[in-house]
N, C-alpha and C positions, 0 to 999 in steps of 0.2 A: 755262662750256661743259662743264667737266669734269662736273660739279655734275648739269647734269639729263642725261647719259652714266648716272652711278652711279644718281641718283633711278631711272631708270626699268628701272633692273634691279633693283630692291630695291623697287619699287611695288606693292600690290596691287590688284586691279581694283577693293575697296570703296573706298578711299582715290587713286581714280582720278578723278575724278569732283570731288575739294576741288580739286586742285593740276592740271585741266586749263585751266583758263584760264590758268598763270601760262605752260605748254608752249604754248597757243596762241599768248600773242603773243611765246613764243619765237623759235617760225618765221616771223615776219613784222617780228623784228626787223633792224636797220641793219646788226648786227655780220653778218658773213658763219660767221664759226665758231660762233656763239651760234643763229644761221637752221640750221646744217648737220646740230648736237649735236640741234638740238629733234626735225630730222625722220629723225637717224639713230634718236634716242628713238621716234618712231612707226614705224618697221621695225621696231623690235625688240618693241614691243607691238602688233603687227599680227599677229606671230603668234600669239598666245594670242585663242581663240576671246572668250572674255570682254570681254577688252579693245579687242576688232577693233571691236567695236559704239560705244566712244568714237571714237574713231580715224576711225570713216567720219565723224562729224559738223567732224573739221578740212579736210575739201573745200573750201572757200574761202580758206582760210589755203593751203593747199599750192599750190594753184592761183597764189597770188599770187606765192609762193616760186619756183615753176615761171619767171616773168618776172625773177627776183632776179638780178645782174650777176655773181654769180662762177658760174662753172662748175659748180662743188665744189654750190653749194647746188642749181642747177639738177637736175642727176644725181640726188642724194637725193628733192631735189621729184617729179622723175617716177617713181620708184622708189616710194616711198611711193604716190602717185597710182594707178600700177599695179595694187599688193596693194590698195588701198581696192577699185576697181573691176574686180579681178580677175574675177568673177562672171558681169560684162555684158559682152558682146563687145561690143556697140554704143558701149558709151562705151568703150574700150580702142579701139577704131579713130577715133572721134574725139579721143582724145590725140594719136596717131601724129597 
């Protein structure tokens, strides 16, 4: 969990792109801190314009994560969810 915390501060957007599948099923894994780290990793590469264009195509992972049991993952899932679709009001009123 520590692990893709540090990967994705230290990532760059060309080498975004090899090592996005492994963060995808990060967040839609069983561990609850492993689901949390992946998509506090997508907040924090959500704000680089670059990188925001990966990032939207985890929509379906996040989504799933958004129904995930602990809390801790939920919070992040929407958070994330938010910044993807910050742009369209429309879908930002159908999260709420």
């Amino acid at each position: 969990a520590n692990a893709i915390r540090v990967l994705c501060k230290i990532i760059d957007a060309s080498i975004l792109g090899q090592i996005e599948r492994f963060i995808k099923q990060a967040v839609v894994d069983r561990n609850s801190l492993v689901s949390a780290s992946a998509l506090i990793c997508g907040n924090q590469m959500a704000t680089d314009p670059q990188k925001l264009e990966v990032v939207r195509r985890w929509v379906n992972e996040v989504q799933e994560a958004v129904n995930n049991r602990s809390e801790m993952v939920q919070y992040q899932a929407l958070g994330l969810l938010y910044m993807i679709k910050a742009h369209d009001k429309l879908a930002v009123g159908r999260i709420v």
